[in-house]
C-alpha positions in Angstrom: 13.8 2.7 24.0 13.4 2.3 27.7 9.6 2.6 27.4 9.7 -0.3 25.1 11.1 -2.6 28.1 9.0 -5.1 29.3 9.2 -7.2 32.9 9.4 -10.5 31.0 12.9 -9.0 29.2 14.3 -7.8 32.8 13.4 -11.4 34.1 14.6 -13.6 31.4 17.8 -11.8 31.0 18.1 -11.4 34.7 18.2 -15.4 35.0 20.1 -16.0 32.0 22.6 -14.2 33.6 22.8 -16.0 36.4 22.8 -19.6 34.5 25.9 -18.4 32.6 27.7 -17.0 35.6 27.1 -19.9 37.3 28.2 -22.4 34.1 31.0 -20.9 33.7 31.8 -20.3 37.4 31.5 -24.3 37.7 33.7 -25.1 34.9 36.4 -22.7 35.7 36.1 -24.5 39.1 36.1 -27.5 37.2 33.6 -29.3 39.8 32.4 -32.4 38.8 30.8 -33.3 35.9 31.4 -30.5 33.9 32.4 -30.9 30.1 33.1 -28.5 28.1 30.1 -29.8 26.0 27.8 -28.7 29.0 29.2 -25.4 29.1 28.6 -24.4 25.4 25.3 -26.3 25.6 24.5 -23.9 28.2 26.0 -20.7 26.5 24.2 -21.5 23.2 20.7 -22.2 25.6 21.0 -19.6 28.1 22.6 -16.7 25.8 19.6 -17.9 22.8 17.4 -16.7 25.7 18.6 -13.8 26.6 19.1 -12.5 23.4 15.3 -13.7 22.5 14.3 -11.3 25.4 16.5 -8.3 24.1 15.8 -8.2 20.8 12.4 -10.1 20.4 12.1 -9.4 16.6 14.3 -11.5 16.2 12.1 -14.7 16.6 10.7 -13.7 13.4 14.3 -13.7 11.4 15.0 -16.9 12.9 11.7 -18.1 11.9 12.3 -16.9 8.4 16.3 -18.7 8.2 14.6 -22.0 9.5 11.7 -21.2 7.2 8.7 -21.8 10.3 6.3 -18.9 8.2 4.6 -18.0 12.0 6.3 -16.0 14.6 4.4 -17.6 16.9 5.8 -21.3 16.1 9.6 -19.6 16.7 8.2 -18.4 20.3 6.4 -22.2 20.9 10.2 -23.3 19.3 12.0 -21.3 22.1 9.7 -22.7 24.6 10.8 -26.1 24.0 14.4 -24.8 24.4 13.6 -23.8 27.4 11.5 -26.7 29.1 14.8 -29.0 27.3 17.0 -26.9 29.4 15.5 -27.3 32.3 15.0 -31.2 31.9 19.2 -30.6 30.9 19.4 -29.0 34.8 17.5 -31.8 36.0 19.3 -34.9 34.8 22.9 -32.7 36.0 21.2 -32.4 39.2 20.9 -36.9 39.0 24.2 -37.0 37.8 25.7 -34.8 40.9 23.2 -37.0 42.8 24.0 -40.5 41.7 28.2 -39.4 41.6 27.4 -38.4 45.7 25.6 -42.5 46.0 28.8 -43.6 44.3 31.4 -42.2 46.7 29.2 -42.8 49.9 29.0 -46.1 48.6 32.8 -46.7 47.9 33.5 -45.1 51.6 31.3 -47.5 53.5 32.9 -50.3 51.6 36.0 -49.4 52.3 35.0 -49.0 56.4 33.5 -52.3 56.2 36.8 -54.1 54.4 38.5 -52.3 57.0 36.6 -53.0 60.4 37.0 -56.9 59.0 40.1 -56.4 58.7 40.6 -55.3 62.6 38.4 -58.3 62.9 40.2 -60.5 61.4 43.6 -59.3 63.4 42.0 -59.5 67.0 40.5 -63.3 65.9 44.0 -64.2 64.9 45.5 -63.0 67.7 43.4 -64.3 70.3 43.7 -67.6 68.3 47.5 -67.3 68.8 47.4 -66.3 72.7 44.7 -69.5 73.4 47.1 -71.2 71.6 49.9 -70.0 73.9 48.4 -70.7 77.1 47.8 -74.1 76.2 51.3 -74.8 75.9 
């Protein structure tokens, strides 16, 4: 059985166990942005691959239960799984991004509403002390 190992098996379960570890890691941690709809997205994705890589044969059952008749069109299948899951990473990564703009943007706001503010309080108050030595 071990002869029967090949690098591309090591490698692709090798990162899919890192993805996982990492999904779940995240939503345990419950950072930002994680749904439970990510994290089965990602277990379905990531464990499909790894499992792919274990037991390759069985490309050609799924082939045969989604009735593709070539092997070959499960593996070109699988490879569209994975480039999806990799645009999947990419628009997390945007949304991470674009959540990071939001609250930069909502702090700055709220320094600039409060330096007017202080503004505001020194003009009035020098307004009420010119107003005090004219009297």
């Amino acid at each position: 059985m071990l002869d029967n190992i090949h690098l591309y098996q090591v490698v692709v379960v090798a990162i899919s166990s890192v993805m996982l570890f990492q999904g779940i890691k995240e939503f345990v941690k419950r950072e930002a942005g994680q749904t439970i709809l990510k994290l089965v997205v990602r277990l379905v994705v990531w464990g499909g691959m790894a499992l792919i890589a274990i037991y390759p044969n069985s490309t050609y059952y799924f082939s045969m239960i989604i009735g593709i008749e070539d092997n070959i069109t499960a593996v070109m299948v699988t490879g569209f799984l994975f480039v999806f899951l990799i645009i999947f990473k990419l628009l997390s990564a945007i949304e991470k991004m674009e959540q990071n703009i939001s609250e930069l943007t909502r702090r700055e706001s709220l320094r600039n509403a409060h330096d007017r503010i202080e503004k505001m309080k020194s003009d009035m108050l020098e307004e009420e002390g010119e107003k005090g030595s004219r009297r």
